[in-house]
N, C-alpha and C positions, 0 to 999 in steps of 0.2 A: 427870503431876503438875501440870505450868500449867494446867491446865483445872480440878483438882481447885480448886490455890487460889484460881483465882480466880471459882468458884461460889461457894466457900464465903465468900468475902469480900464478895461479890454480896449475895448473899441475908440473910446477918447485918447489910449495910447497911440492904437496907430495912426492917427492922423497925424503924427507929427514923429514916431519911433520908427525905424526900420526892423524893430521885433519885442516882444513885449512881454511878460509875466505878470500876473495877477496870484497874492498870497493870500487868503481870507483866511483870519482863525476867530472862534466864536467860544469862548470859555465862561461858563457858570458851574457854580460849586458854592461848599457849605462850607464854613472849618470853625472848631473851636481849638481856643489856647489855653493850654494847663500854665498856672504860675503859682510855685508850690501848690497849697492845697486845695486852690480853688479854679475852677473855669473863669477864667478870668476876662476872658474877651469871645465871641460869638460872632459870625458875620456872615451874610449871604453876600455874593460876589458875580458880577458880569461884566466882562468887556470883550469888545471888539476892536479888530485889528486889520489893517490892510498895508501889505509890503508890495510895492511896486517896483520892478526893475526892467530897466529896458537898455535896448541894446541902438546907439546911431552913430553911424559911420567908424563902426568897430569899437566902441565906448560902449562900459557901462555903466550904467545909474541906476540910484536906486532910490526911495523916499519913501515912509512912512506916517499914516495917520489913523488916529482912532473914529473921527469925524466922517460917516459916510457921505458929507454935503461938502468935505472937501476933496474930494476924491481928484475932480479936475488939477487945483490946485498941487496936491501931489505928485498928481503925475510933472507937470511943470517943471516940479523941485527935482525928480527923477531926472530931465532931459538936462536940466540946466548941470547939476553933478554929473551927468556922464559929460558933459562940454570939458571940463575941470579934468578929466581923468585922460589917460594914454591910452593908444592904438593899444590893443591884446586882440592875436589873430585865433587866442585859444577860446573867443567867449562864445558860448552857446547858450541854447534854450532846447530843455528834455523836449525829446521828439513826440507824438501821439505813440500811445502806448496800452498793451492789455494789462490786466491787474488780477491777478489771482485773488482769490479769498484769504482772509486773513482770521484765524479761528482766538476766538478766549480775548478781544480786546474790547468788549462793549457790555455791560450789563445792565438790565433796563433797569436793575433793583438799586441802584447805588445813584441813577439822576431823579427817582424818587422821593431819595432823602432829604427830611427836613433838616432846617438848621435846629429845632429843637433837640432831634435825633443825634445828629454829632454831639450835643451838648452832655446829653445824655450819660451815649458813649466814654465822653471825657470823663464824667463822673465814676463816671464804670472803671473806668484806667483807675482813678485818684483812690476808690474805695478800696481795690484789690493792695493799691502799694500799704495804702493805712494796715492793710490787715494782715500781711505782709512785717507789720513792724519797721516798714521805712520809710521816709518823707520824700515825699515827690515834691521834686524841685522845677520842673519846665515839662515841657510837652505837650501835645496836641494830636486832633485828628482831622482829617483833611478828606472830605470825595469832592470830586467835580467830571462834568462832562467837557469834552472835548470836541470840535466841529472843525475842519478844515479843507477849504478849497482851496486847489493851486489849480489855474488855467494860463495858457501862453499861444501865443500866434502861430504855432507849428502846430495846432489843434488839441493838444495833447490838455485832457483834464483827470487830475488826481483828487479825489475826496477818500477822507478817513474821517470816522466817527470813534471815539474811544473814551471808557471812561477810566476813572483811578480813584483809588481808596486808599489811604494809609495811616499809620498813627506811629506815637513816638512817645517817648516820657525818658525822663534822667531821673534818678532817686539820689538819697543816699540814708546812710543809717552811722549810728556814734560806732566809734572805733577807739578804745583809750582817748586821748585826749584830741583826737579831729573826726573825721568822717569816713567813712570808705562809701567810695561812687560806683555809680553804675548806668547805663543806656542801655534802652531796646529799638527796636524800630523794625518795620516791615509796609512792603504795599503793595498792592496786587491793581490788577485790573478789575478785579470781582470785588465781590462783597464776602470776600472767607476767609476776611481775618478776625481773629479774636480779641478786641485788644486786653480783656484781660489777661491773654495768656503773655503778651508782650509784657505787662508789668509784671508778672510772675517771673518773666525770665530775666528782666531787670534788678527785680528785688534779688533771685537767686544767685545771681551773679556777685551785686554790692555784700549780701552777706555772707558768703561765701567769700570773699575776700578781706574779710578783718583779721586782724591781727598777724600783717604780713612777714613773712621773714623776710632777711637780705638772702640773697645769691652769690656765689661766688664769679668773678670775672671771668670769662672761657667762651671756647666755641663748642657749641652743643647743638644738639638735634633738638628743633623749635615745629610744633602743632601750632598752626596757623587756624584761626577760626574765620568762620566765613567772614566774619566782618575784616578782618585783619588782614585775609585773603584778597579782599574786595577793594582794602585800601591801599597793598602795592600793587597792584596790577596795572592801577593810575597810569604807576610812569612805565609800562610794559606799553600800556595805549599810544603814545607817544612815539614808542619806534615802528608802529605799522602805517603810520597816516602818510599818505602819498605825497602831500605835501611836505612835511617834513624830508621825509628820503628825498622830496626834488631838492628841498635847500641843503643837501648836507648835515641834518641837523639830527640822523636815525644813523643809530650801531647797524641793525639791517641792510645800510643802503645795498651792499654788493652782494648781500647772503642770500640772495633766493635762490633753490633748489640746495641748500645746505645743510649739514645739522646744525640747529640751534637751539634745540631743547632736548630733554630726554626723551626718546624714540616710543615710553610710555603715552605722549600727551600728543593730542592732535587741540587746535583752537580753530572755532571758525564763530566768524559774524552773521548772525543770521537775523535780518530784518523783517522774517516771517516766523521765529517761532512763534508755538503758542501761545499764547496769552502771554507775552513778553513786553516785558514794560514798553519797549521803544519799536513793538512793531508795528509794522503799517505798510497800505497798499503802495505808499511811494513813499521815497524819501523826503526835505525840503525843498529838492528843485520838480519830484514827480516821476525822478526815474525809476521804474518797477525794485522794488525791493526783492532781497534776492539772499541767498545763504554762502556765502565767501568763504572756503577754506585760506586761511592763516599759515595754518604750520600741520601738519599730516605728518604721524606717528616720527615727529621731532623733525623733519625738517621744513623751511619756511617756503610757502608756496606764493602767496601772492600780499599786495598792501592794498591798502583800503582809498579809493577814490572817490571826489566828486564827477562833476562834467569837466571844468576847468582843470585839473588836476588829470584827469583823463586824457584829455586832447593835448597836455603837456608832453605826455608821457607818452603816446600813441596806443593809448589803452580804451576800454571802454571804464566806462563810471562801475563803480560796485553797490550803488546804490547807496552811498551817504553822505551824501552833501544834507545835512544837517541844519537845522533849524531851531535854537533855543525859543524862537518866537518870530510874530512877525514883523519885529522891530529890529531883525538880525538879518544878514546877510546869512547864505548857505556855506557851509564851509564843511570840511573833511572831520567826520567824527564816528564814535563806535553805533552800533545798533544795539542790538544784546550780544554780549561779546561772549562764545559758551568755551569754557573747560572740561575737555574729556580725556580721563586716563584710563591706563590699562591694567598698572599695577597701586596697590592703595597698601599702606601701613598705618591703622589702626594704633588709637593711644593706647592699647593693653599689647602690641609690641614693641612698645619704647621702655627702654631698661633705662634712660637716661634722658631728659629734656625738659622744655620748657611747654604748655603750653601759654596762647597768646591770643586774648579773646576780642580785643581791640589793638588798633597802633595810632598813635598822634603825630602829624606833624611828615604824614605820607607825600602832602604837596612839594617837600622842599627837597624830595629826591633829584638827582640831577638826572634831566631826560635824556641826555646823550650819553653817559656812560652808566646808567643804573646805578649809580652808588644810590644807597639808603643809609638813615640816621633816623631811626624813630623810637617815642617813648613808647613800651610795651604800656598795655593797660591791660588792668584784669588780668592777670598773669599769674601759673601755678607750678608749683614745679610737677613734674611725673618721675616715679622713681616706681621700676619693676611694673610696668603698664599700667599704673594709677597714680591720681592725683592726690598726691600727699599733705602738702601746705600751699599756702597762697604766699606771691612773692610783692614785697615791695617797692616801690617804681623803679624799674631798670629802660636798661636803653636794648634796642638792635638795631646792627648793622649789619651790609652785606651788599649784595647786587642783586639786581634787578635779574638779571639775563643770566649769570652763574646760576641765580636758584633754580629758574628755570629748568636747568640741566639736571637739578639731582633733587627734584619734586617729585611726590609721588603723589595721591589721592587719601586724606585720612579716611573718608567715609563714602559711599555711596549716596549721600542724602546732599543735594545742591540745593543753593539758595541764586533769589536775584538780588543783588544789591548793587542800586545803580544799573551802568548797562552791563555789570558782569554777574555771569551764572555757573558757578565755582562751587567744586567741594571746600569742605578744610583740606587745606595743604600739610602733610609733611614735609617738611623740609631737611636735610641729612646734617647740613650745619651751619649754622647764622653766630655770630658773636653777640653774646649774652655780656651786656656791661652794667655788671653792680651797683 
């Protein structure tokens, strides 16, 4: 059926486009929702999708429908929006192209599953916190398959097949007279996650955290947990995207081949590793996905491109014009974005610090100069390389791109969360606000 629509969507373009794109996404999946103690809601799920954009007399357009019986009609609405839009001599359409294999993105065990089986699951999350001694408050578990064709009149057709699995739950447990909280979450591509083990580490977190102290105000050496890792990096994404450096809008723009981080850490985008959330034979427009050095042993080597964004710059595309869905235009975004270092400090060498197992409120960083303001969560102090007490909600601050410089790696052991795959971070010093 994906092949059907999207010839016929092909072909009825060109009769009236001078170049053409066809997006098919086809997504089924299972998910149940945890609402405190019970599964609350269960649902099997399927839609289909078709994004059209085309390209006449140097305009582009573009239109969307779920309806494969109005496909004609779509396109229509595509020709008529590119009439509306301006001359751009940078538009193009991904050339025909080879596609390497892509390893750990499909498992057959996980489009097997019932919605029973999620439900199940969920229960399985809800039992582990009950026994656990905390009250699960939200969460859920989520598989689905994924199906997506992209073809365009330059020949070029990109299909990926992938599935995903993941689950979540928030707790909490009494604390003197309120609650102390706590989150887990994880997702793979496979079917190998536990989700008991997620609420185990959820419960151990929230109880592990009662009866907080206060901290005192200062700047101190802050352990960064992967999640917390995961959440400034946000606005570190922001100063690599080519489009941003085109507007002025990235600390980066002038700093390629410079130092910008500490000469421990190299960072690269790679839209083929394995089994990596976001990888895949081509990007949202189909250009071969590919492994982009960032920054090499601390200095910045290259930013991340679409097509447009490419031919702006006189570069070639890096493979990420990006795709939320296919009711989105392509636009400049991360793949799995990896952190690798060379030197790590370990929490049993901190004579002094904080660690920091979560941070809130990471969006409202500012992306052009890295300042950060975020509330720590789950937060402990370390005194003499162990965690002594649990601290009370405090704040951190700092920079984005300073930390960068004097990070080190705490652990050996990466996670993916989102499109970054990050140890815990040391960091040498963030201001800890009481």
């Amino acid at each position: 059926m994906i092949n059907e629509i999207s010839n016929r969507a092909l072909d009825y373009a060109l009769k009236s486009a001078d170049q053409a794109e066809v997006y098919v996404e086809i997504s089924d999946g299972v998910d149940a929702t945890i609402q405190n103690d019970q599964v609350d809601f269960a649902k099997e799920s399927y839609s289909m999708g078709v994004g059209i954009r085309v390209i006449c007399d140097g305009k582009m357009g573009f239109a969307y429908t779920t309806q494969s019986e109005r496909i004609e009609e779509t396109v229509q609405n595509a020709i008529s929006n590119a009439q509306a839009n301006l001359v751009d001599e940078n538009l193009e359409f991904a050339p025909k192209s080879n596609y390497s294999p892509i390893k750990g993105v499909y498992d057959g065990k996980i489009n097997t599953l019932e919605l029973e089986d999620t439900i199940e699951l969920g229960k399985s999350m809800i039992s582990t916190v009950l026994e656990n001694k905390c009250q699960p408050t939200s969460g859920g578990v989520t598989a689905s398959c994924l199906k997506i064709l992209i073809t365009n009149s330059n020949g070029m057709v990109c299909e990926d097949k992938a599935t995903y699995f993941s689950g979540y739950i928030a707790v909490n447990t009494p604390d003197r007279e309120g609650v102390s909280t706590a989150s887990e979450s994880d997702s793979s591509r496979k079917l190998d996650i536990e989700p008991e083990n997620i609420a185990n580490k959820a419960c151990e977190v929230a109880l592990n955290s009662r009866e907080g102290k206060t901290i005192e105000t200062g700047d101190m050496k802050v352990l960064l947990d992967h999640h917390a890792a995961a959440g400034l990096l946000s606005t570190f994404s922001q100063a690599i995207n080519g489009d941003n450096v085109q507007r002025g809008r990235s600390i980066y723009a002038d700093k390629i081949d410079t130092q910008v981080s500490t000469p421990s850490l190299s960072i690269y985008d790679d839209g083929t590793f394995p089994g990596g959330l976001y990888s895949s034979h081509g990007d949202g427009e189909g250009t071969p996905s590919q492994k982009t050095t960032i920054i090499k042993d601390g200095v910045l080597q290259n930013f991340l491109y679409d097509i447009h964004t490419a031919n702006k710059g006189d570069v070639k595309s890096t493979g990420n014009g990006m795709r939320a869905s296919f009711n989105d235009m392509p636009a400049v975004s991360l793949s799995n974005l990896v952190l690798e270092f060379k030197d790590y400090e370990e929490i049993s060498q901190i004579q002094n610090g904080l660690l920091v197992t979560d941070v809130l409120g990471a969006h409202t960083a500012n992306p052009i100069s890295g300042d950060f303001s975020v509330e720590a969560m789950n937060a402990f102090k370390i005194q003499a390389g162990e965690v002594v007490y649990p601290v009370k909600k405090s704040m951190l601050s700092g920079n984005i791109f300073s930390m960068l410089k004097e990070a080190t790696a705490a652990s050996h052991q990466t996670r993916q969360l989102g499109p970054f795959i990050t140890p815990p971070l040391t960091v040498s010093s963030l201001r800890v606000v009481g």
